[in-house]
Every structure is written in structure tokens, then in C-alpha cells.
ROFIKOL-816948 format. One record per residue (C-alpha): residue in one letter; x, y, z. Coordinates in steps of 0.25 Angstrom, whole numbers, plus 5000, padded with zeros to 4 digits. Layout:
<nodes>
+------+------+------+------+
! rest !    u !    v !    w !
+------+------+------+------+
!    A !    X !    Y !    Z !
...
+------+------+------+------+
</nodes>
This chain:
<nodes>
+------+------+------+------+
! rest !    u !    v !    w !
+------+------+------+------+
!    X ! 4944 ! 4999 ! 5058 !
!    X ! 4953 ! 5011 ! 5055 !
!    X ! 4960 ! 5008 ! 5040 !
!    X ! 4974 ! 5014 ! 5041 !
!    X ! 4978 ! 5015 ! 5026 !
!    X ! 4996 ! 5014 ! 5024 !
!    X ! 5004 ! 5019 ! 5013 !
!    X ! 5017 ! 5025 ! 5010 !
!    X ! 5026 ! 5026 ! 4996 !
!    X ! 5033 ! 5014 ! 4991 !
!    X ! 5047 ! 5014 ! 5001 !
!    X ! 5041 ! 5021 ! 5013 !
!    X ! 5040 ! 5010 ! 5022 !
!    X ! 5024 ! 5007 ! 5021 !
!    X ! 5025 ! 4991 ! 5021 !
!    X ! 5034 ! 4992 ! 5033 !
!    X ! 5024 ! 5002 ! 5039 !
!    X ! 5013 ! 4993 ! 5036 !
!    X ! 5021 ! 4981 ! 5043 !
!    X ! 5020 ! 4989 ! 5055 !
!    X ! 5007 ! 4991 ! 5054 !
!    X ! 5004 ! 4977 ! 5055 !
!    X ! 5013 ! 4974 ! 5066 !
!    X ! 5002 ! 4983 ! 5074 !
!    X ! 4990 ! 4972 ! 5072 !
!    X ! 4986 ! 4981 ! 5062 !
!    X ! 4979 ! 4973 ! 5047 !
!    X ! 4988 ! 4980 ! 5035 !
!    X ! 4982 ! 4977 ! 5022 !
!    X ! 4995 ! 4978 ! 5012 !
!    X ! 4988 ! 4982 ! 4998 !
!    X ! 5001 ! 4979 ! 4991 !
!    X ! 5001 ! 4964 ! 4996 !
!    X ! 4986 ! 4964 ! 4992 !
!    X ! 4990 ! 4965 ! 4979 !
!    X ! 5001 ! 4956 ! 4979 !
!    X ! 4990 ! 4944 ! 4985 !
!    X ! 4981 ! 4950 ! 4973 !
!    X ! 4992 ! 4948 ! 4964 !
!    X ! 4991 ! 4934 ! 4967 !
!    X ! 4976 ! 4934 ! 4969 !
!    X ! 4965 ! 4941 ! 4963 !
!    X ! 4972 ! 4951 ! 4954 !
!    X ! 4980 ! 4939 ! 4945 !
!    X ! 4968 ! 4936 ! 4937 !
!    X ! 4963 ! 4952 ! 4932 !
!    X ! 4977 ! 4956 ! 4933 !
!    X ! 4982 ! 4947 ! 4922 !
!    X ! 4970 ! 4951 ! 4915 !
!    X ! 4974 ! 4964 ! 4914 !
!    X ! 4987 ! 4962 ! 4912 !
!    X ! 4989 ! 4948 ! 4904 !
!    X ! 5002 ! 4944 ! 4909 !
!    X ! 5006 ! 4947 ! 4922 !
!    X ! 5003 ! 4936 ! 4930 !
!    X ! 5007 ! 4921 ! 4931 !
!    X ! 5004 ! 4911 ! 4941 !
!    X ! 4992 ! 4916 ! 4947 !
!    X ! 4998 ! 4930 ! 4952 !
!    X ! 5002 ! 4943 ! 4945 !
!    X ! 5019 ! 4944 ! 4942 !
!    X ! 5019 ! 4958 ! 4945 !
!    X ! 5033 ! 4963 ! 4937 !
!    X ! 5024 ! 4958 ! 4926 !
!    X ! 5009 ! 4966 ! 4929 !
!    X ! 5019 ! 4977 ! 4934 !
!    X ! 5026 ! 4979 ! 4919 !
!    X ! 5014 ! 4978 ! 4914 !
!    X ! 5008 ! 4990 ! 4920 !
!    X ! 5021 ! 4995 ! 4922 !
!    X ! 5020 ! 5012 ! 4915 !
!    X ! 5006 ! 5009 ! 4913 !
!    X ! 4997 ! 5017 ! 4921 !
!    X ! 4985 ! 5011 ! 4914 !
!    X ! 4989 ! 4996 ! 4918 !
!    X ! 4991 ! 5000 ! 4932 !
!    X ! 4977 ! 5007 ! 4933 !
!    X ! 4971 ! 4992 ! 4928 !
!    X ! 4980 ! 4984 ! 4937 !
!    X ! 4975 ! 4994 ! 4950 !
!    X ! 4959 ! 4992 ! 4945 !
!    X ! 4963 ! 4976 ! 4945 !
!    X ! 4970 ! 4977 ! 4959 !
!    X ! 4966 ! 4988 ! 4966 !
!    X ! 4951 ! 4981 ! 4969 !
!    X ! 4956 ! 4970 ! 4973 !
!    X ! 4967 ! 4974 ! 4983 !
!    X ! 4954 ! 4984 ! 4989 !
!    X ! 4946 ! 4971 ! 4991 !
!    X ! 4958 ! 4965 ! 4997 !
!    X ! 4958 ! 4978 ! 5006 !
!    X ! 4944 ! 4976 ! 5008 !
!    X ! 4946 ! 4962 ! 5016 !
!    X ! 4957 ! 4966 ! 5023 !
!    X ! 4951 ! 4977 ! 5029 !
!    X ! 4938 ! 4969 ! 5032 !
!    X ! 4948 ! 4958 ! 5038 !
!    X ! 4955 ! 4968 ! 5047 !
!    X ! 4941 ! 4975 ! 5052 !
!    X ! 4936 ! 4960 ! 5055 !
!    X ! 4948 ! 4957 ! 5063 !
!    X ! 4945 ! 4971 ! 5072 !
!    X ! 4958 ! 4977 ! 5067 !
!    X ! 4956 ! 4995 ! 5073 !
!    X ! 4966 ! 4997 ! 5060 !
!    X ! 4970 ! 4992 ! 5046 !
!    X ! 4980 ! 4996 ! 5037 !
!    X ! 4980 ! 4998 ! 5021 !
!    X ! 4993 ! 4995 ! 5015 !
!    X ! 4990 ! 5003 ! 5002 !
!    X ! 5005 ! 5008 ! 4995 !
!    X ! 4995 ! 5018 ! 4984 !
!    X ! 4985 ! 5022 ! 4996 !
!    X ! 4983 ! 5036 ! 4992 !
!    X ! 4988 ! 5033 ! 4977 !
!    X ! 4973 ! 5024 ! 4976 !
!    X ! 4964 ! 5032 ! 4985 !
!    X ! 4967 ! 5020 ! 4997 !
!    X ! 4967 ! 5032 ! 5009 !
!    X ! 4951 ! 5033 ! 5009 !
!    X ! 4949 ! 5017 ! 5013 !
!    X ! 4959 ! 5020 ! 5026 !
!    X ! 4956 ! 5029 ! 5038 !
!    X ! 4971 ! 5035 ! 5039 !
!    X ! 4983 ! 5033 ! 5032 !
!    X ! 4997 ! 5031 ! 5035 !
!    X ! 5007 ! 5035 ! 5025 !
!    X ! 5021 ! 5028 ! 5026 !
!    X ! 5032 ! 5038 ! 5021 !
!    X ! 5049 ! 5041 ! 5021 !
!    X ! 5056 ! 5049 ! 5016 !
!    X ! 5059 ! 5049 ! 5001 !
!    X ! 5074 ! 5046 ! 5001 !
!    X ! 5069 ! 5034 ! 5010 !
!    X ! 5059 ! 5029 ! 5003 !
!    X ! 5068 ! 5029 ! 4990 !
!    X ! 5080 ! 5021 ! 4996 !
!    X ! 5067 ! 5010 ! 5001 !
!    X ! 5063 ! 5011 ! 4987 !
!    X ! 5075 ! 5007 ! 4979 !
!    X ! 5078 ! 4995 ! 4989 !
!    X ! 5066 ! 4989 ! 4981 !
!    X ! 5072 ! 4979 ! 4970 !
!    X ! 5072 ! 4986 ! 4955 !
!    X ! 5070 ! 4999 ! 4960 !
!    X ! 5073 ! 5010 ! 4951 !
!    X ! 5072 ! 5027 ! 4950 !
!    X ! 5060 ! 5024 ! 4940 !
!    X ! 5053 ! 5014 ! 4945 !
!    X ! 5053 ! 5022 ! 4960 !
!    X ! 5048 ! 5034 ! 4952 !
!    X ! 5038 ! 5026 ! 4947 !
!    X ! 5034 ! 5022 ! 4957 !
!    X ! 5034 ! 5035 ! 4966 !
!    X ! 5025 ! 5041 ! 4954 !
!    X ! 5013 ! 5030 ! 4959 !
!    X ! 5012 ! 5034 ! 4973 !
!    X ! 5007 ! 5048 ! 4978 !
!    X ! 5019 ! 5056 ! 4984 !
!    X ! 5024 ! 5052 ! 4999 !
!    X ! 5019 ! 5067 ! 5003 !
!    X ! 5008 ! 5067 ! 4998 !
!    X ! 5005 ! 5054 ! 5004 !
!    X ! 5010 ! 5060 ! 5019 !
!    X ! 5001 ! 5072 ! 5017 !
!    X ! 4989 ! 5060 ! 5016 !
!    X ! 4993 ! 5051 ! 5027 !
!    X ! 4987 ! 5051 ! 5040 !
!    X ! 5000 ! 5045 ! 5046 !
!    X ! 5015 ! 5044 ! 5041 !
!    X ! 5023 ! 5033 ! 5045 !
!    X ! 5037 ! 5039 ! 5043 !
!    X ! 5045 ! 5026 ! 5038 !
!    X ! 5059 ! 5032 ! 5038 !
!    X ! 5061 ! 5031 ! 5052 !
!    X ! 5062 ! 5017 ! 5054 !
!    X ! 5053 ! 5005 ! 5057 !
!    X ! 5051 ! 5010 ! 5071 !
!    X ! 5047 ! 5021 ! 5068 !
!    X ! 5037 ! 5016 ! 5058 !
!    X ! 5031 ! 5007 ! 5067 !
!    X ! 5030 ! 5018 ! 5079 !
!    X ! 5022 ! 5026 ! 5067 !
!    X ! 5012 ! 5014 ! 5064 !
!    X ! 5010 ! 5013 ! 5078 !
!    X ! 5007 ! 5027 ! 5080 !
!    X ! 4997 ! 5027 ! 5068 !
!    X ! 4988 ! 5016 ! 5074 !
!    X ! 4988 ! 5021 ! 5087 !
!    X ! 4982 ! 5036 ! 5080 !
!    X ! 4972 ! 5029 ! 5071 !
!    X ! 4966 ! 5022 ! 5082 !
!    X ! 4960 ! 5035 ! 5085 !
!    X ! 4957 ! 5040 ! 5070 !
!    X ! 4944 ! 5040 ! 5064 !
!    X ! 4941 ! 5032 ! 5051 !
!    X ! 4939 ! 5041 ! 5038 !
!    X ! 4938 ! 5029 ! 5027 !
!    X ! 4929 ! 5032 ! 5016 !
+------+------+------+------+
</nodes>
């Protein structure tokens, strides 16, 4: 099974992108979604050890754990070494699932891919972008979004170039949904003839 790894910055159309994806037959494992079930799972308990606090009712209230660790590079580093293994293992069976089923592709939903090493456990990887005015103007549709809070959050992911320069494909979101999907289309149709180079 080829593992086709999707990323893109926060506002260039990645989720959309993943959608289409899906509507191919093809088995998307959303990491960010991982965590939210984990959140409500597995991570609640060594979570709230960590972080005394920041959950109630069984699952973690994010606004709390996030002003917890919140300019706090070493809390984040502890929350990653809590929740990163376990979204891996959740990875793991989803990948065995999809293999199972005799699906030719899979697709890993990873919004920090090349920030965490994810591009050597994929045999390509498709890089979503826009331009930056566009990605911007998505960005601050998002409830509470500020300057500082958008810089902060650019500062966490590797520049959109330099993710480009990476990629064995760009899907070009700026052009309409269309055109995203015709792009998606043509991606699976030119991995079907790659080689796998996973670790």
C-alpha cells in the first residue's frame, strides 16, 4: 500500500483537500481528529497528570491545557511526549486497517509533518498551499483571531516555501474547489506508478 502523506499551513485548504481525497475511496487518517477522540480517550488520564487541572468530565477542556502551556515551550514538549505516541499508535491501526481492506493508497492528515519528522513513514507527500494574502484573509475568518495570535502561530510551522521545496506534489488551493479536486485526481493517478521509499 502506497502511504501518501498531506500537509499544508493553517488556512491553505488542507482539510478541504483531504475531503477530496476521501471522495476518491481513498482511507484519510485525520491526525488532528486523533487527538480530539484522544482527548476524550486515552490522553485524559496522563494529561491531567501533568497538568492538574485541565480536564473535567472524563475529557480534556482545551482552552484550559491550552493557557496552561500557553508561552511555554517546556509544557508543550511534555504534552507532545504524552500525545504524540499515542496518536502514532492510532496511526498504526489505521494504517493496518486500510492495508487489511486492500486499499492501493492511504493518506496521512498530519498539519506539522515536516515540523515532527512525519515525511519518512510516507512514500510521497502532497503539500497544500495559497497564496499568503489568501491564506491570511482564511485565517482571520477563524473566531478570536488576532495579529499576535496568527504570528504565533506562523512562528510553529516550517515556512510554506520551504514546505513546497519538500513536496512531491502541490495542490494549488487558490483556484477553486474544482481545481483542487482535479489536482487530487491527478496526484492519485501519478502515484499509482511510484515507487514506495518509506523508511
Amino acid at each position: 500500500m502506497f502511504v501518501l502523506g498531506l500537509t499544508g499551513s493553517m488556512g491553505m485548504g488542507k482539510s478541504t483537500t483531504a475531503t477530496f481525497f476521501a471522495e476518491e475511496g481513498v482511507p484519510v487518517h485525520d491526525a488532528d481528529a486523533a487527538v480530539h477522540r484522544l482527548y476524550e480517550a486515552a490522553a485524559v488520564a496522563p494529561i491531567e497528570a501533568a497538568f492538574p487541572g485541565v480536564t473535567g468530565g472524563g475529557k480534556v477542556d482545551r482552552t484550559k491545557l491550552s493557557e496552561r502551556i500557553a508561552g511555554n515551550p517546556a509544557a508543550l514538549k511534555q504534552l507532545e511526549a504524552i500525545v504524540h505516541p499515542l496518536v502514532r499508535a492510532a496511526e498504526r491501526d489505521f494504517l493496518a486497517a486500510a492495508e487489511k481492506s486492500g486499499a492501493p493508497i492511504a493518506v496521512l492528515d498530519i498539519p506539522l509533518l515536516y515540523e515532527t519528522g512525519g515525511e519518512s513513514r510516507c512514500d510521497a507527500v502532497v503539500v497544500v498551499s495559497a497564496p499568503a494574502d489568501v491564506q491570511r484573509a482564511r485565517v482571520f475568518e477563524r473566531p478570536g483571531m488576532t495579529d499576535e495570535k496568527y504570528a504565533a502561530l506562523l512562528a510553529r510551522q516550517m515556512p510554506d516555501a520551504e514546505k513546497r521545496r519538500r513536496a512531491d506534489f502541490v495542490v494549488d488551493s487558490s483556484r477553486g474547489l474544482d481545481a483542487a479536486r482535479a489536482q487530487v485526481r491527478d496526484i492519485l493517478k501519478a502515484v499509482a506508478t511510484m515507487p514506495k521509499r518509506r523508511d
